[in-house]
N, C-alpha and C positions, 0 to 999 in steps of 0.2 A: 578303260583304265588309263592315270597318267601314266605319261612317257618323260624321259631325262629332257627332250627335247619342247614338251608344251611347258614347264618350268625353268627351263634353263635360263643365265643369263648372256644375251650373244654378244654385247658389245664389251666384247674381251680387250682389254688392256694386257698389250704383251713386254717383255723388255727382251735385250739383247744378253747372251749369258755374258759378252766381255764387260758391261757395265759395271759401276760399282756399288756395292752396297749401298751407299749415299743415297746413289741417283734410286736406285731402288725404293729408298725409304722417302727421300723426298715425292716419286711418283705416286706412293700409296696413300699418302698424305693428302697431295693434293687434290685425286681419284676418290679416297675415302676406301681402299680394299687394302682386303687382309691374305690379300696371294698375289703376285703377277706369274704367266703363262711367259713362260723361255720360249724364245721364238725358234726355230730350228736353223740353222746353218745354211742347210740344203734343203734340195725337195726330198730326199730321201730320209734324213735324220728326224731325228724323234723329238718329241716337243718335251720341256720341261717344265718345271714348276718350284717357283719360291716362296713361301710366306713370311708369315711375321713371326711364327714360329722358330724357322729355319734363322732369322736374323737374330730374335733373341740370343734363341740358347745357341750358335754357331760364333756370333759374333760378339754381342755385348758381354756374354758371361763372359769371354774372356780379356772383354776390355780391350777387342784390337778394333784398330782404326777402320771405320765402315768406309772412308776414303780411299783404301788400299786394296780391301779384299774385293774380288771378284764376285759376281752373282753363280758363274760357274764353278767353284770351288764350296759352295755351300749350298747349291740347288739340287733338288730329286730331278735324275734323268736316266733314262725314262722315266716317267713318272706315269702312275695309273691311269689311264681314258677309261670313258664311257661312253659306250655305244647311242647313240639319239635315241633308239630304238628301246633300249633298255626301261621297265616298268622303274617307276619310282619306289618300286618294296624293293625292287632289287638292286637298285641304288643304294636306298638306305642299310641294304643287307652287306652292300659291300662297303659303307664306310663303315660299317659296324665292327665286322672282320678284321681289316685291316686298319683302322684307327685314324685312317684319312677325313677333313673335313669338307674335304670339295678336290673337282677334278675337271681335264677339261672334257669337254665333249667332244670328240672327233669320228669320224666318215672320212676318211681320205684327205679330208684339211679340218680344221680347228673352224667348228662352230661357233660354240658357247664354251662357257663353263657352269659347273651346278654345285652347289654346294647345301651344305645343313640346315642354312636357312632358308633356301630357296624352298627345300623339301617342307620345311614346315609350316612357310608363309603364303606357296604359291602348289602345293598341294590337295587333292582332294580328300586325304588319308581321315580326318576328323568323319566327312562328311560318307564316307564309301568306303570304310574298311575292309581291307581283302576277308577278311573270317565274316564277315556277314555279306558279303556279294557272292562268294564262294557257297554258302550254303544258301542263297535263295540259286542260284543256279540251277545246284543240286538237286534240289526241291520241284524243281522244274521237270530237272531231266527224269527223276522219276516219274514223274505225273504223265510224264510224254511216254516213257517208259510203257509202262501199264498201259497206257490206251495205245499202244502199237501193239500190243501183246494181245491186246483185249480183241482188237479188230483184225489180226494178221495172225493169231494164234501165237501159244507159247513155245513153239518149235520152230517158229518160222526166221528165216537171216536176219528178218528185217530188227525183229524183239531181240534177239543177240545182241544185233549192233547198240540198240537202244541201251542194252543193258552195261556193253560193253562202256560207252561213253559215263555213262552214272560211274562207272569202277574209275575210268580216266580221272574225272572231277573228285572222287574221294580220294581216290590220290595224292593227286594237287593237294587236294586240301588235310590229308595229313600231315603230307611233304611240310606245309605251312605251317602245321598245328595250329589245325583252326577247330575252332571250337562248335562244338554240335554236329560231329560226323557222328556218334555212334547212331540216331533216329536215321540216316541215311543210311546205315549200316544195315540197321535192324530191317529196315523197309527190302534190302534185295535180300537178305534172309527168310524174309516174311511169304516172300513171292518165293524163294525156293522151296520151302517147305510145301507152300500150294502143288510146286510143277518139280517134284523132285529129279525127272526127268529130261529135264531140259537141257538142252546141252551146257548154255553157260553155266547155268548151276551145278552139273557133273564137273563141269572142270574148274570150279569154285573149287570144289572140294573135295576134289580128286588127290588121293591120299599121296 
């Protein structure tokens, strides 16, 4: 599965927050980007973030001079990071939430940054959707399932655990609402009903 970090882009363009708008819009300009990353002060301060957003509705709507005003008087700071490490569903899950289009990536200094398009142009989401990689998984761990059960018996840790892991991934994958859990569903019911005995299955359904 992508990561914020195999789509991200690294060669971030940052500005200083005393700058001024100007210089701001002239560097996007001449860069071609629709945010620049505030650089921090110190090593301990937080990184910021301006767009074109931020210039529009902050500065032109009200008709004042992009010469005067500061980039720090109209930037998000702190502003949201993401983790490298963080999946691309859960990127998009967090600009979804919070309405944000891109953000930077940090680890203890400023990576990259990742944005909406990065997610849709340098993604694998079309090609590996989580609701159908999550249910061939699934489909797996059952199969794995049963032949642990089959060969180690239906009481034994080992069939537990196997079974336990299938319950982990239905999980997930309702957590996601992904689509075609109930045939996963049905499949450790199916086997309970066989081994009504079994310890996972008592505590399925232990009242």
């Amino acid at each position: 599965m992508m990561k914020a970090e195999d789509i991200m882009t690294r060669n971030v363009v940052t500005i200083r927050g005393s700058a001024t708008v100007a210089e701001a819009v002239g560097l996007m300009k001449d860069k071609g980007l629709r945010a620049l990353v505030v650089d921090r002060r110190h090593e301990h301060d937080a990184y910021g973030i301006v767009t074109e957003t931020d210039i529009v509705y902050k500065v032109t709507a009200y008709g004042k001079d992009p010469k005067q005003v500061r980039i720090y008087e109209i930037m998000t700071k702190p502003c949201i990071i993401v983790n490298p490490e963080l999946s691309v569903e859960y990127v998009a899950r967090l600009f979804a939430n919070t309405g944000i289009r891109r953000a930077p990536v940090i680890q203890g200094k400023l990576l990259g940054i990742i944005s909406i398009t990065d997610i849709l142009t340098k993604s694998d989401f079309v090609e590996s959707p989580k609701a159908i990689v999550l249910e061939e998984r699934i489909q797996q761990a059952i199969a794995q399932a049963r032949s642990i059960c089959t060969a180690q018996g239906a009481y034994s840790k080992a069939c537990a655990a196997a079974w336990d892991e299938v319950e982990e991934l239905q999980a997930e994958a309702a957590h996601q609402k992904a689509e075609g859990m109930e045939s996963a569903k049905h499949s450790f019911e199916e086997y309970c009903k066989d081994n009504p005995e079994a310890p996972e299955c008592r505590r399925q359904y232990k009242a």
